[in-house]
Structure formats: C-alpha cells, structure tokens
N, C-alpha and C positions, 0 to 999 in steps of 0.2 A: 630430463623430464619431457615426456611426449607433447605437453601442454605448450611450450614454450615453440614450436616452432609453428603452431596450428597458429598466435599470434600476430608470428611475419605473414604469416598466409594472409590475416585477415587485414594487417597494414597493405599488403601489395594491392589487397582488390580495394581499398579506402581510393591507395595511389593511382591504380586505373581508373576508378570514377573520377578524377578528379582530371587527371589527362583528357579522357573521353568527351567530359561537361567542357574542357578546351578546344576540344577538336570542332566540336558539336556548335560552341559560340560562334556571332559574325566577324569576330576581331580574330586579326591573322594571329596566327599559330606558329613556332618555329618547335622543333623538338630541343634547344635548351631552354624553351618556357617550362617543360617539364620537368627539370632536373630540380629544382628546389623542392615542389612536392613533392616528388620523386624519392629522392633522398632522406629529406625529413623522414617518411614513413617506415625508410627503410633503417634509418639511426634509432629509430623507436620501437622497432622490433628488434635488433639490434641491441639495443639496451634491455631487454625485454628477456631475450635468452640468456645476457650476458649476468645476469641478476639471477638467474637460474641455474647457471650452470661454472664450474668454478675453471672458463677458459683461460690461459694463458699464452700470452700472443708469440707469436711465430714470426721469423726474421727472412722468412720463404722468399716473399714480396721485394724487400729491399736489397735480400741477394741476389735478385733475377734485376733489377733495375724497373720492377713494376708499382712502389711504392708511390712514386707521384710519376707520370707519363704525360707525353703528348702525343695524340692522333696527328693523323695524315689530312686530318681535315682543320685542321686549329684548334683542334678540342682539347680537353686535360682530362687526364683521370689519375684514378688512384685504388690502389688493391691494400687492402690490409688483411689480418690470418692467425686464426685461434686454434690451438688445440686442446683438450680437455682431458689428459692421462688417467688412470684408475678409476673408480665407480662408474663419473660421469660419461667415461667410453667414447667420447668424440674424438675422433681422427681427422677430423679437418672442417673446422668454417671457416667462411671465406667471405667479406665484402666486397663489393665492385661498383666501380663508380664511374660513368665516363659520361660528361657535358660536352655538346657538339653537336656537331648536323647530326650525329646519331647519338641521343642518350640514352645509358646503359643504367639500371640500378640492379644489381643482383644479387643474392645471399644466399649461400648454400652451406649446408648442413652436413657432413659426411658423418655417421656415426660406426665407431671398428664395430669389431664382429661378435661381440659378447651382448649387445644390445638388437633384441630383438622386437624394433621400429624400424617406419622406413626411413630413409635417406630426404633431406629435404631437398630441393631447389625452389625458386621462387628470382621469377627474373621480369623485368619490364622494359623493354627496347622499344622506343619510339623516335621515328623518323618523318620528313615530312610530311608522309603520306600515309602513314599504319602509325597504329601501337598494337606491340603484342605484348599481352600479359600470359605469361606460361607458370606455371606451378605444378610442379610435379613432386610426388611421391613414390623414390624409387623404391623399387620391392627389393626384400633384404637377400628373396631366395628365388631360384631358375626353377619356374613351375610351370612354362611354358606358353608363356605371353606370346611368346613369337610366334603362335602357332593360331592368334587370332584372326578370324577371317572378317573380310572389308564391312560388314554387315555388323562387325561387336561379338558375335557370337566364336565361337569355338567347334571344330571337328569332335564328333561321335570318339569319346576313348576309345580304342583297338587295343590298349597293350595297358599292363598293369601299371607300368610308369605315365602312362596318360589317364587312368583312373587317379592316381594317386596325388596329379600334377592338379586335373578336376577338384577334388576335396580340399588340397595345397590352395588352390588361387581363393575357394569358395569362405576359408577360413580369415583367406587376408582380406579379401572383399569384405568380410563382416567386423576382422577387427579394424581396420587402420582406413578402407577405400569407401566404407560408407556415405552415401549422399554426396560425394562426390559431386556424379553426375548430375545432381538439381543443383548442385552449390554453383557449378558452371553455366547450366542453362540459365541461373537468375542474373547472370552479371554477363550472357549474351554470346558465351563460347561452347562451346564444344573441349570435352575432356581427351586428353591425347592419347594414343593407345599408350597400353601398359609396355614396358620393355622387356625383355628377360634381361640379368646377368653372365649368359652364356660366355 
C-alpha cells in the first residue's frame, strides 16, 4: 500500500521536531536524549505498515550478528527485517536502531520490481552537534536524475532518450514526488537531489 510508508514519513518529521525543540532548549542535550522519541516514532510507523502489509520477518540480522550490537562508542543497537512475498511485493524492510553518542533510527522500505512505487528510506542521525533527518523516495526507474544540474534544473534534451527520460521523470514528479519540495521547506530543509538506478 503506497499509503503506509507516507506514514513513517510523517512519524520521522513528528521525530525531528521533537529532536530539533531539544536542541533549540537551554537544558543540555546529549544525542541518546533522542533515542526514546526517536524510536517511539519510528515503532509506530512501524506498526503502521506492519498492519498494512502481510511482512514476514527475516533471520538476515541475526545471521550477520546484527540483531542486538554494540558500537565503538558504548552504544547498542539493533537491526531487525521483513519481507513481504506475492501481491504485497516487498523485498526488503528493515529497522535500525542505534543509542549512543551517535543515535541512529532508520526504516526502509525496499519494494521488488512488480510494484510500481518508490523505494522508501526515512532515516534520522543525531549527534552532538547536528540532526539530520533525510527521507528519501527512491525512483523505481533510470530516467536521468544524474544528469541534474547544481541549479535543480536539467540539460536542453538532444537525443530521444533524453526526451523520453524528460516526460519519464515529469510523470514521477506528478505521481509519487509532489510537494515534496514545500513539505521540506516547512520543516526547514532542503530536498536531496533525485538519484538515478544506473
């Protein structure tokens, strides 16, 4: 369901206001004061897609020895990993969790290739001195993002595969990347360029 990951999108930016309104108070700040809201938000989008979509968990994490970790800083974390076989077409979600002088919450969304949505990510890394909240929506198809110039815009087509790549991006832009760029400018960032799959 497309619906279900728009969700975690709007849990991550609940989670960065709420980071940022810490940073912003006079009472010291460490980046594991982030990790409970942090997480919370991210267990509830989390629950959110998990309630939408019929995942079944993945043993990936504990066969890598990533299922509960410690950092090099004294931190813990933990990874856990769904996948979602027939209809629901998910190929890979993934939670990520790491408390420490660096807190990580991250959840991402891989959908296989019969579903034509984008890919989720949705991450928030706060450390003493920053938080970055990033969300991104990867494009499902190589339509020539790479070819974006520093300015946002895009090179004059020359070749029919760059018309074609034009119309290609013009059509994602209006189904899946809309407002976007206001939804970022209200919570104070700037949208990351688009990537290609190349």
């Amino acid at each position: 369901s497309p619906r279900a990951p728009s969700a975690g999108k709007r849990a991550k930016m609940r989670a960065a206001t709420v980071v940022l309104a810490c940073l912003a108070s006079t009472t010291a700040f460490a980046p594991r004061d982030a990790a409970k809201p942090l997480f919370a938000a991210q267990d509830a989008a989390l629950a959110k897609i998990r309630a939408s979509l019929p995942l079944e968990d993945k043993d990936y994490p504990a066969s890598l020895g990533l299922d509960a970790f410690s950092t090099p800083d004294g931190g813990s974390g933990a990874l856990r990993s769904w996948e979602a076989p027939g209809p629901a077409n998910i190929a890979w979600c993934s939670d990520l969790q790491i408390e420490g002088d660096t807190t990580v919450a991250s959840l991402t969304v891989w959908c296989a290739p019969l579903k034509d949505v984008p890919h989720l990510v949705c991450r928030t890394t706060v450390t003493p001195d920053h938080v970055d909240a990033f969300v991104d929506f990867r494009p499902r198809a190589a339509v020539g993002y790479e070819t974006r110039l520093d300015d946002g815009s895009y090179p004059e087509p020359d070749s029919r595969e760059a018309f074609m790549n034009k119309g290609n991006r013009a059509d994602l832009d209006k189904r899946f990347y809309d407002g976007v760029a206001e939804l970022c400018a209200g919570v104070g960032g700037e949208p990351a360029p688009a990537r290609g799959l190349a």
